[in-house]
N, C-alpha and C positions, 0 to 999 in steps of 0.2 A: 544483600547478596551482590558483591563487586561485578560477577560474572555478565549477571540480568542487566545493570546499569552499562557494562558495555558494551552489551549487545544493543539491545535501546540506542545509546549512542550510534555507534555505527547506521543505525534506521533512521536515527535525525537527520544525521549527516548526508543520506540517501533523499529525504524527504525536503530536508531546506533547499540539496540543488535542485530537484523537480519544482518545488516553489522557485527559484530564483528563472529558471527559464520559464515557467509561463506567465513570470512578470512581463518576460520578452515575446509571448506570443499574443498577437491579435484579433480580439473575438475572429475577423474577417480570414484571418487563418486558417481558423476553426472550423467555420462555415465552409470553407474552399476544399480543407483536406478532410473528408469524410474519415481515413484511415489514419490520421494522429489523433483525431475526437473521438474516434471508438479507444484508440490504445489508451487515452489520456482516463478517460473516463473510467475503464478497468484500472489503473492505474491506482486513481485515487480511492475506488471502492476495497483495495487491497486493505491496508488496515482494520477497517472496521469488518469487513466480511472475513477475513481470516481468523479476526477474535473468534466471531460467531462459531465457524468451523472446527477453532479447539474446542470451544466449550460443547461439542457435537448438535449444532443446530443439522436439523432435518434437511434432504433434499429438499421437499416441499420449502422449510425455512428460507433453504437461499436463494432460489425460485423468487419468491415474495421479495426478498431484500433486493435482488439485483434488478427487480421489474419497478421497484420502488425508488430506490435509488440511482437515478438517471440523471446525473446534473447538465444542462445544455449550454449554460454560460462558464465564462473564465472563472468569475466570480465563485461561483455556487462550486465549481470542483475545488476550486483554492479549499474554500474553506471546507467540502467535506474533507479534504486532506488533512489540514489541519486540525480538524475536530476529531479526525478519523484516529490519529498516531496519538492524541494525547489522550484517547480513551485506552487505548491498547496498552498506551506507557503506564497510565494510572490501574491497570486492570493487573499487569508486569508487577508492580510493584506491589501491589495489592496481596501478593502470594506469599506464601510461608514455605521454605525449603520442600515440608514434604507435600504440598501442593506443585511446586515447580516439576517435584521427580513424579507425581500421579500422571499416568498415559490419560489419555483420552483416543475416542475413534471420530475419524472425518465417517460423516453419510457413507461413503463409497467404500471405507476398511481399512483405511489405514490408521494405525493405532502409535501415537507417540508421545510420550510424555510430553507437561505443557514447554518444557523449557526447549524442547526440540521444534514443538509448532513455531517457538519464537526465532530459531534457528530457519527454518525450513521461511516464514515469512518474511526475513531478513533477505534471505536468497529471494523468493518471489519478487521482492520490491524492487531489488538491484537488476535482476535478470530482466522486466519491463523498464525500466530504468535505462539501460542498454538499447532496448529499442525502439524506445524514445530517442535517444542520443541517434543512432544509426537513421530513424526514419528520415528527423530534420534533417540531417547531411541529404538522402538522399531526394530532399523535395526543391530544391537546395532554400533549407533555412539554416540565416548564421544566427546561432544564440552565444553566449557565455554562459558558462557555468562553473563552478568550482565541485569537481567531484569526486575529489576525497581529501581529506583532510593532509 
């Protein structure tokens, strides 16, 4: 399904520039800015906590994931990120047409077919993305990045 692959794409491409700037940022960064470690850290718990949420994991469920899932170093968020987009993209692909078009409901009510959760987490990703890019400017941190294709 061409559509899935490029949505997916579009999430790489979101994901490799949050990877390439926190090559540029330093544990000591980290530590200093309380408010880019929170944002980063939701950040990269996005992937894998949004699968959860299509598949309708329970309040309680994300409770447990997000209390569990706290990575304190550069390292450990890298790679949840990284491990996080390629379960999501293997789970994407993993779908048959009429799986993509089946709704599901998040805990809270709202009901969307999976291919819209991939929709709606594409935006999540971009939209913290955003203020990630916005915070560094105003901490004043210069990074590069390449953020869109």
């Amino acid at each position: 399904m061409w559509y899935v692959q490029q949505a997916l794409h579009q999430l790489e491409v979101a994901v490799r520039s949050v990877e390439q700037v926190m090559d540029q940022i330093l544990q000591s960064d980290l530590d200093r800015h309380h408010s880019l470690r929170k944002l980063l850290v939701h950040l990269v718990q996005i992937p894998s906590a949004d699968c959860l949420i299509l598949n309708e994991a329970t309040e309680k469920a994300m409770k447990h994931y997000y209390q569990k899932n706290q990575p304190t170093t550069k390292v450990e968020m890298q790679r949840m990120l990284r491990q996080g987009f390629e379960h999501l993209q293997q789970h994407f692909q993993s779908y048959s047409e009429h799986e993509l078009q089946t709704k599901t409901m998040s805990h809270w009510g709202v009901c969307y077919s999976r291919f819209e959760w991939l929709l709606q987490i594409v935006a999540h990703f971009y939209h913290h993305r955003g203020q990630m890019i916005s915070l560094l400017k105003e901490l004043p941190m210069h990074v590069d990045g390449r953020w869109f294709e």
